[in-house]
PDB file of N, CA, C and O in Angstrom:
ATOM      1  N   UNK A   1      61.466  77.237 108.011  1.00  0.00           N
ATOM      2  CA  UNK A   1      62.560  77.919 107.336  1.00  0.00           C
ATOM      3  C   UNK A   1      62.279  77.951 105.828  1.00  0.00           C
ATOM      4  O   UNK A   1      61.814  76.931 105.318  1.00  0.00           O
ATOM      5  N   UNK A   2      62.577  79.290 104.887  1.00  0.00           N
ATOM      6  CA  UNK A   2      62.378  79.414 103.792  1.00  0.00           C
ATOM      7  C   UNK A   2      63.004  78.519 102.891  1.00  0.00           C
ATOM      8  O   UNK A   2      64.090  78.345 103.443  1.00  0.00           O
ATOM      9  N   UNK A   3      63.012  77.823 101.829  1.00  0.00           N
ATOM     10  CA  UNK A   3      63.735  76.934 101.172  1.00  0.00           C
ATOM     11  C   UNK A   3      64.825  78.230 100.172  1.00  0.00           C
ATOM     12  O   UNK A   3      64.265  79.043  99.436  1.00  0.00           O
ATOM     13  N   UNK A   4      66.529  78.200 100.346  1.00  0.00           N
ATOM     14  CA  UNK A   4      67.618  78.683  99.372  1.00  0.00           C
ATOM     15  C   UNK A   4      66.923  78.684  98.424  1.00  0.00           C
ATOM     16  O   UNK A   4      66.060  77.837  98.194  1.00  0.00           O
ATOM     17  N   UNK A   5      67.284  79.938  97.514  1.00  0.00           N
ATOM     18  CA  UNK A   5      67.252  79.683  95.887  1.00  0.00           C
ATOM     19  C   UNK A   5      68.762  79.890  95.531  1.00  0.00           C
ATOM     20  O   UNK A   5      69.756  80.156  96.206  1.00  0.00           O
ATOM     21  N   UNK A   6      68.565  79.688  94.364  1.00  0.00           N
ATOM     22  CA  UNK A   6      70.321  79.800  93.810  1.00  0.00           C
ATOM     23  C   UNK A   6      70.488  80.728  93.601  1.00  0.00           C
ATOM     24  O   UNK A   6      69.548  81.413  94.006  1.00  0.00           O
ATOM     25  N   UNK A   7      71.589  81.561  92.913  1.00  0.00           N
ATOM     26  CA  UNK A   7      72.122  82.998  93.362  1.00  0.00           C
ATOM     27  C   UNK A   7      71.744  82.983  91.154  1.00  0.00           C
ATOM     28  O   UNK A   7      71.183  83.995  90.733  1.00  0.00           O
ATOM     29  N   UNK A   8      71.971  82.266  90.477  1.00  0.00           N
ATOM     30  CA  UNK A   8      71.010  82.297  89.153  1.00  0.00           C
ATOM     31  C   UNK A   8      69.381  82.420  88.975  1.00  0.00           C
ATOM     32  O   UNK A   8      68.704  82.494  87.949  1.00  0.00           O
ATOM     33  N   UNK A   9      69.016  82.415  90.337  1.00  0.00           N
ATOM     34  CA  UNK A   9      67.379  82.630  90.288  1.00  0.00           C
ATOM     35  C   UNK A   9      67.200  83.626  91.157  1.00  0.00           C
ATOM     36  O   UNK A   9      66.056  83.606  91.611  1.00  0.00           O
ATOM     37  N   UNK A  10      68.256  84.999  91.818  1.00  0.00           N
ATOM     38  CA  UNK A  10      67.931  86.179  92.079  1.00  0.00           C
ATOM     39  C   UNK A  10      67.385  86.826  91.068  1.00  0.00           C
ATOM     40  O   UNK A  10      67.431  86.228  89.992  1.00  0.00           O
ATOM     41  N   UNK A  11      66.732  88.175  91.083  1.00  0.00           N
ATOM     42  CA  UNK A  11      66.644  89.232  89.950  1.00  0.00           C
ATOM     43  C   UNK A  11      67.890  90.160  90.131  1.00  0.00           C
ATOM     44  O   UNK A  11      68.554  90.322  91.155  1.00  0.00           O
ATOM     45  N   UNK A  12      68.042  90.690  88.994  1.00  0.00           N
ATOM     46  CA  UNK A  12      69.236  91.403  88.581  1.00  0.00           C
ATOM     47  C   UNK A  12      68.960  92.811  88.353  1.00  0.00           C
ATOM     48  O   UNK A  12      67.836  93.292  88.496  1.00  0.00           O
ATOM     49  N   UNK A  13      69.962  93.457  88.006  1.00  0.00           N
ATOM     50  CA  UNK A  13      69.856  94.988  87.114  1.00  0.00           C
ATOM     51  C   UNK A  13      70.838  95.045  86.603  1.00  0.00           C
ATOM     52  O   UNK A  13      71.737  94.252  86.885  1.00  0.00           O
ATOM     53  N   UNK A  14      70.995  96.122  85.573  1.00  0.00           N
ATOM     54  CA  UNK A  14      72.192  96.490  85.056  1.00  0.00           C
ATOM     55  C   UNK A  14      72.958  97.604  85.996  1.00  0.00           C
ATOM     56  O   UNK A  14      72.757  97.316  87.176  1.00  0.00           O
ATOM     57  N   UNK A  15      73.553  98.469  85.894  1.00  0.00           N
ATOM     58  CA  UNK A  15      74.219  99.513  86.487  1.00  0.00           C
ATOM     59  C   UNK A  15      74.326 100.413  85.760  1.00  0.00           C
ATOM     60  O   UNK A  15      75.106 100.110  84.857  1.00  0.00           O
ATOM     61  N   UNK A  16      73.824 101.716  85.632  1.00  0.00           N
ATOM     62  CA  UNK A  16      73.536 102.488  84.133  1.00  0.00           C
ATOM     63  C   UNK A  16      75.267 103.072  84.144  1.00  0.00           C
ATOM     64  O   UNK A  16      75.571 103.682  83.118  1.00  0.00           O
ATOM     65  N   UNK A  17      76.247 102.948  85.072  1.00  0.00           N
ATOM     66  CA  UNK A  17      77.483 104.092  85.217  1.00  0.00           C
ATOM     67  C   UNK A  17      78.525 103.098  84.749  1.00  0.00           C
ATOM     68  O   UNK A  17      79.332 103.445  83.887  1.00  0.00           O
ATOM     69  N   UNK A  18      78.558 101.659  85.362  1.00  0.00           N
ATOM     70  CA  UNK A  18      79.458 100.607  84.622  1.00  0.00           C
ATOM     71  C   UNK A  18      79.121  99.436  83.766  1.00  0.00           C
ATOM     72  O   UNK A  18      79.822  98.524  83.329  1.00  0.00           O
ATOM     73  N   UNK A  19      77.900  99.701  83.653  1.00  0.00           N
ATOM     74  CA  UNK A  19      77.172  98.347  82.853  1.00  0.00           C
ATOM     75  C   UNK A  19      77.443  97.207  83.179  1.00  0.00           C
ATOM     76  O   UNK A  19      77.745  96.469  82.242  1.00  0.00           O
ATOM     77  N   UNK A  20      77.450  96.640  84.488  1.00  0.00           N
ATOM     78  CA  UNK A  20      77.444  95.463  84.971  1.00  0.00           C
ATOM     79  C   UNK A  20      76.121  95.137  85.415  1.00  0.00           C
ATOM     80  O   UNK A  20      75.151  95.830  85.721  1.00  0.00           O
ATOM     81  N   UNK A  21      76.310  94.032  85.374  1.00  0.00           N
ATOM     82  CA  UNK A  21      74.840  93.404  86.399  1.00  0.00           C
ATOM     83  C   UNK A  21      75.255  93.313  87.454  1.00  0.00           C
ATOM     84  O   UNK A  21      76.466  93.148  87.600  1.00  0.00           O
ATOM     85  N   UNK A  22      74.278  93.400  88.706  1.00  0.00           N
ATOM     86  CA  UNK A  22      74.325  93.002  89.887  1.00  0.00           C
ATOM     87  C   UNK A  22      73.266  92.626  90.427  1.00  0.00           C
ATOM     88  O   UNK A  22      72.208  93.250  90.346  1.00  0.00           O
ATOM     89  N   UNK A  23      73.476  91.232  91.231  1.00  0.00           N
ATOM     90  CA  UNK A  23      72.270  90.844  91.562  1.00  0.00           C
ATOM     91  C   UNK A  23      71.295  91.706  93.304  1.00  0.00           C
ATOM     92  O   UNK A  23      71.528  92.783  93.853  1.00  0.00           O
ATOM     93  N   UNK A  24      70.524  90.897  93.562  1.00  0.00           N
ATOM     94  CA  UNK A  24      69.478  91.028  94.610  1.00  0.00           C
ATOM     95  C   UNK A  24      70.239  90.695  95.759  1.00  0.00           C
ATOM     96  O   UNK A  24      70.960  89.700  95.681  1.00  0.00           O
ATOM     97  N   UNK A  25      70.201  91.502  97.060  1.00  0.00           N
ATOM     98  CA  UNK A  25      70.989  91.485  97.829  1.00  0.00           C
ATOM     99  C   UNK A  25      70.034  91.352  99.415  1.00  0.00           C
ATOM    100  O   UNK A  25      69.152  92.207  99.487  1.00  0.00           O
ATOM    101  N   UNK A  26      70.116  90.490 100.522  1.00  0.00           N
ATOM    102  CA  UNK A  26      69.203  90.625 101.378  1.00  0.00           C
ATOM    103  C   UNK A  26      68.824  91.981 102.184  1.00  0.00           C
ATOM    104  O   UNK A  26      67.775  92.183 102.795  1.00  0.00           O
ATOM    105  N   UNK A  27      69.897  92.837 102.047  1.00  0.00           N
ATOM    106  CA  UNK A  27      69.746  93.740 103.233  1.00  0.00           C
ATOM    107  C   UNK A  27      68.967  94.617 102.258  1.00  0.00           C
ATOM    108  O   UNK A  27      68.137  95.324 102.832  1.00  0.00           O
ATOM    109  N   UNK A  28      69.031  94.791 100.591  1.00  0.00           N
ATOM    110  CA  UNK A  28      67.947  95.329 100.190  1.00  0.00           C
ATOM    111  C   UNK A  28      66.721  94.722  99.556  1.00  0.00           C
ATOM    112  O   UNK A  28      66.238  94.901  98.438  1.00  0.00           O
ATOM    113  N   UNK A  29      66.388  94.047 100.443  1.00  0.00           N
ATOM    114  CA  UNK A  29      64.619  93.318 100.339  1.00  0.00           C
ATOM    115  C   UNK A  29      63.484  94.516 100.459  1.00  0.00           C
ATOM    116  O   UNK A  29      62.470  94.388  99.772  1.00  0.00           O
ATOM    117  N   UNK A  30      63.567  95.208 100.967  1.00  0.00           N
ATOM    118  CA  UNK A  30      62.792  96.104 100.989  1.00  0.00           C
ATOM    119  C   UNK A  30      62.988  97.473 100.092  1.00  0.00           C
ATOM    120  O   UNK A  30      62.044  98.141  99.669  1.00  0.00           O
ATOM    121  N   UNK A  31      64.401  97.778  99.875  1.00  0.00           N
ATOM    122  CA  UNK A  31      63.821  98.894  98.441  1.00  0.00           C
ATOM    123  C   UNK A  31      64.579  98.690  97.312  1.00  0.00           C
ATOM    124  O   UNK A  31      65.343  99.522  96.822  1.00  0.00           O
ATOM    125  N   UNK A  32      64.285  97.168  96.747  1.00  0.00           N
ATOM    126  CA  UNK A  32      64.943  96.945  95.786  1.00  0.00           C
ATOM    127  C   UNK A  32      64.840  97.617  94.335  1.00  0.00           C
ATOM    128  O   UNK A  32      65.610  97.698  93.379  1.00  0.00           O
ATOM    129  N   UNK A  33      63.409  98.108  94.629  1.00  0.00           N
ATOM    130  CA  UNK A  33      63.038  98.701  93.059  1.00  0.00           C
ATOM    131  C   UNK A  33      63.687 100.494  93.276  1.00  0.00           C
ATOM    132  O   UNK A  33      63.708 101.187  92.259  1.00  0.00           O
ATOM    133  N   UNK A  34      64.124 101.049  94.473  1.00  0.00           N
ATOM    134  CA  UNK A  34      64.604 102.356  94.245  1.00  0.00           C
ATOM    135  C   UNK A  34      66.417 101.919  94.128  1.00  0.00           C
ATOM    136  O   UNK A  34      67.274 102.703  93.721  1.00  0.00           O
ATOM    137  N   UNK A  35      66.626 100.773  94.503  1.00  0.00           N
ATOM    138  CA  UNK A  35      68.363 100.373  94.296  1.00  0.00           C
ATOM    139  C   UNK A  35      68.585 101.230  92.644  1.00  0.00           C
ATOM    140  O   UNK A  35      67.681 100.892  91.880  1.00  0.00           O
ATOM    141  N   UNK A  36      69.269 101.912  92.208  1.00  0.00           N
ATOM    142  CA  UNK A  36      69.965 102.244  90.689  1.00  0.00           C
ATOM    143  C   UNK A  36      71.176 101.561  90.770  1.00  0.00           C
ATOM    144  O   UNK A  36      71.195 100.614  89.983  1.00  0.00           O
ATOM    145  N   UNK A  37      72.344 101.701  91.523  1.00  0.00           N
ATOM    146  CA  UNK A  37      73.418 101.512  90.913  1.00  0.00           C
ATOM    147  C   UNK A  37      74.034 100.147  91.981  1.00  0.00           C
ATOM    148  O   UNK A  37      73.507  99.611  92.956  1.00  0.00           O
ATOM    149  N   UNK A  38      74.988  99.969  91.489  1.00  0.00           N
ATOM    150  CA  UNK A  38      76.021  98.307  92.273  1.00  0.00           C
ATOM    151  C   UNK A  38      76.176  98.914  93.523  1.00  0.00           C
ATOM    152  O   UNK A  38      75.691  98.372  94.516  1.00  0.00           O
ATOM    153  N   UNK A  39      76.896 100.154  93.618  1.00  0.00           N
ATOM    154  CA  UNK A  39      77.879 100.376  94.641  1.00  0.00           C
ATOM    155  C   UNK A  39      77.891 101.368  95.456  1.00  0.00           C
ATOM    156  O   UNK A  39      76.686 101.552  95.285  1.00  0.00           O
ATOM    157  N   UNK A  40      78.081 101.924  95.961  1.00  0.00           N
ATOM    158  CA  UNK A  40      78.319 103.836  96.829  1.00  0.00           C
ATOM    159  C   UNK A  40      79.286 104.138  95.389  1.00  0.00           C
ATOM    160  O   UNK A  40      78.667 104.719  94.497  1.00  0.00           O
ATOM    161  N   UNK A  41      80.717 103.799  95.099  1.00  0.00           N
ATOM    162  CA  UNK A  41      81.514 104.213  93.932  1.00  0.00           C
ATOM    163  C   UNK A  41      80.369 104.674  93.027  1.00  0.00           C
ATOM    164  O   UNK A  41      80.025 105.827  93.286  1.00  0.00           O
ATOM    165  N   UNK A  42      79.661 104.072  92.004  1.00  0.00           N
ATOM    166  CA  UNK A  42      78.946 103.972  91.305  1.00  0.00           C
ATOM    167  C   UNK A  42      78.233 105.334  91.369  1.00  0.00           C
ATOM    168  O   UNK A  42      78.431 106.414  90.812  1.00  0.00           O
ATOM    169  N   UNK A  43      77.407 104.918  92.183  1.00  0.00           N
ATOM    170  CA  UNK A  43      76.826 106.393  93.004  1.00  0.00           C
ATOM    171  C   UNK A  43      77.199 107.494  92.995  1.00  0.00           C
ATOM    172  O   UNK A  43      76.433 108.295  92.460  1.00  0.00           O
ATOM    173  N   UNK A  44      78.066 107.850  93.371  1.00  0.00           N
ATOM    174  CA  UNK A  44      79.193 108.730  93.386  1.00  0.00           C
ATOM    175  C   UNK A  44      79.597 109.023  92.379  1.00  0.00           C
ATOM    176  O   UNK A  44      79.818 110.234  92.339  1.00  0.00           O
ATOM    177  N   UNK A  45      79.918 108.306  91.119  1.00  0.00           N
ATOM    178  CA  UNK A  45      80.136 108.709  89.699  1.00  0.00           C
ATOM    179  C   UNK A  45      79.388 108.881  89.014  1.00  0.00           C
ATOM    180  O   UNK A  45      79.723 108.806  87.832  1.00  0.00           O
ATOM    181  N   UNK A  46      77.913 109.219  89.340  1.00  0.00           N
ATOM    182  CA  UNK A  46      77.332 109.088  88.223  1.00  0.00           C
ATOM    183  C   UNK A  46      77.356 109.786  87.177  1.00  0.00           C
ATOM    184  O   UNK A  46      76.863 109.535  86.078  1.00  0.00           O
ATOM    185  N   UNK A  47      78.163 111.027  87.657  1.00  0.00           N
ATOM    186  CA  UNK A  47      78.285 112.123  86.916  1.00  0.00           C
ATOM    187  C   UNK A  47      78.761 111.554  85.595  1.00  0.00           C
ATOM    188  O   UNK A  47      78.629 112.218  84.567  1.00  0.00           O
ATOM    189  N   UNK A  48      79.364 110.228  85.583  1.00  0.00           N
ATOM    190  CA  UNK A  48      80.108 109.952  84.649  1.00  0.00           C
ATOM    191  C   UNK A  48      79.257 110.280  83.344  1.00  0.00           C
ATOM    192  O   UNK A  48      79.461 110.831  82.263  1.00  0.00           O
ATOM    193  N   UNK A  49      78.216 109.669  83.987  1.00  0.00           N
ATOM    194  CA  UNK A  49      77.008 109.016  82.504  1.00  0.00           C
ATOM    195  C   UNK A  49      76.915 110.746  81.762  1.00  0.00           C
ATOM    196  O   UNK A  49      77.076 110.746  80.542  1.00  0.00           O
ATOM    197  N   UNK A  50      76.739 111.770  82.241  1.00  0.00           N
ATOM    198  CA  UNK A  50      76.686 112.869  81.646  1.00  0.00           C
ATOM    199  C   UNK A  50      77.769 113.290  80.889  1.00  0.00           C
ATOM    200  O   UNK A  50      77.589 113.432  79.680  1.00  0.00           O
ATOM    201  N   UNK A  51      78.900 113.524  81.387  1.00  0.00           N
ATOM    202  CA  UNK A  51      80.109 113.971  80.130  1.00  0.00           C
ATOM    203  C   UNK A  51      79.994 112.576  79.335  1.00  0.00           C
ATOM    204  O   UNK A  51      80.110 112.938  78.164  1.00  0.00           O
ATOM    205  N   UNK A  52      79.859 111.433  79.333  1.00  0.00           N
ATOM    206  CA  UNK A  52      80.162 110.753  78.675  1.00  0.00           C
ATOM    207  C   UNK A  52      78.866 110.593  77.525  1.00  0.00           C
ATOM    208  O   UNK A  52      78.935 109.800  76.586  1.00  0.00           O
ATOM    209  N   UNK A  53      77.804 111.401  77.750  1.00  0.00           N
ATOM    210  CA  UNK A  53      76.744 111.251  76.552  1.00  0.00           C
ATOM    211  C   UNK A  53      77.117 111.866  75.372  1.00  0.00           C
ATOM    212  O   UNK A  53      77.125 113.080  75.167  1.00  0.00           O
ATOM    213  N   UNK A  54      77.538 110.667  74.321  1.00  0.00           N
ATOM    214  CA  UNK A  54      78.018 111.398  73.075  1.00  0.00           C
ATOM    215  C   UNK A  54      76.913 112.638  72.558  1.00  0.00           C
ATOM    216  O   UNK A  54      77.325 113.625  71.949  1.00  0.00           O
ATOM    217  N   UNK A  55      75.750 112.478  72.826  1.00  0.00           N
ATOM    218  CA  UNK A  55      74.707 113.793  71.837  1.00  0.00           C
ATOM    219  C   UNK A  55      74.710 115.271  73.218  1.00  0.00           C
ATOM    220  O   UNK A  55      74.109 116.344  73.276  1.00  0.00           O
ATOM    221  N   UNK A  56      75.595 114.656  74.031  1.00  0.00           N
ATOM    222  CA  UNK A  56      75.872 115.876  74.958  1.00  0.00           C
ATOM    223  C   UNK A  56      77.187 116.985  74.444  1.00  0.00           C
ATOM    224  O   UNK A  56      78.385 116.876  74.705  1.00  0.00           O
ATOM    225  N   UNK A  57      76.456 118.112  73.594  1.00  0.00           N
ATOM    226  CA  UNK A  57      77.966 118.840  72.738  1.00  0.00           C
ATOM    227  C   UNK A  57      78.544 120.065  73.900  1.00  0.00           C
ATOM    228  O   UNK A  57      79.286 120.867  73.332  1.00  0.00           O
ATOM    229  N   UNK A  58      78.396 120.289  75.038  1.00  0.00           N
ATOM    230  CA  UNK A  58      78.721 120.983  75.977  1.00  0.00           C
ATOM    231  C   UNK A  58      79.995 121.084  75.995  1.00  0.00           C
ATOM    232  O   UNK A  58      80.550 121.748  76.871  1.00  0.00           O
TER     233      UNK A  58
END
């Protein structure tokens, strides 16, 4: 059996739509580096990040 690590010695990311961190999750062990955001919500908003780019004068 693998030896626990602590949930402070996962790797993390930020969330580019709410700026949280969220850590490493088991069920995504395998495509952790295409994971972007925390959530499906997240996901779903990303639109946010666009109206909200101040050098966006649209």
């Amino acid at each position: 059996m693998m030896a626990q690590r602590k949930k402070s010695d996962l790797p993390s990311k930020i969330c580019p739509v709410c700026d949280r961190p969220f850590s490493w999750r088991a069920r995504w062990k395998n495509q952790w580096d295409d994971i972007v955001y925390c959530s499906k919500r997240c996901s779903g908003q990303r639109w946010r990040l666009k109206r909200a780019d101040p050098d966006n004068k649209a």
